[in-house]
Steps between C-alpha positions, in 0.01 A plus 500: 500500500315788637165333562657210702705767744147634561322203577867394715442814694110476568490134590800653718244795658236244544729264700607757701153628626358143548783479747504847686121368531569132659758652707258781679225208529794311660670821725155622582346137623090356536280761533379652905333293678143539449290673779124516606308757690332416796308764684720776322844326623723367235613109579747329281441128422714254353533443159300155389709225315422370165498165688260638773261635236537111347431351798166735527388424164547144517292456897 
């Protein structure tokens, strides 16, 4: 059947770009660390944990 090979070979092309995505995400890692500018000098910080921003919320 001709409309089943179609819908075969998009749910194909569909499963093939959700994974080129999720592997880049994966290859390419978390984002920079952030920075701040302080008196025109760029400082990186570390990133805060979704446990550290817990802990905030709940003090």
């Amino acid at each position: 059947n001709a409309a089943c090979d179609q819908l075969v070979l998009l749910v194909y092309k569909v499963a093939t770009i959700f994974n080129k995505v999720n592997t880049e995400v994966i290859l390419n890692g978390d984002s920079p660390p952030p920075t701040r500018s302080v008196d025109g000098v760029e400082t990186t910080y570390p990133s805060t944990t979704a446990e550290e921003k817990l802990a905030r919320r709940m003090s």
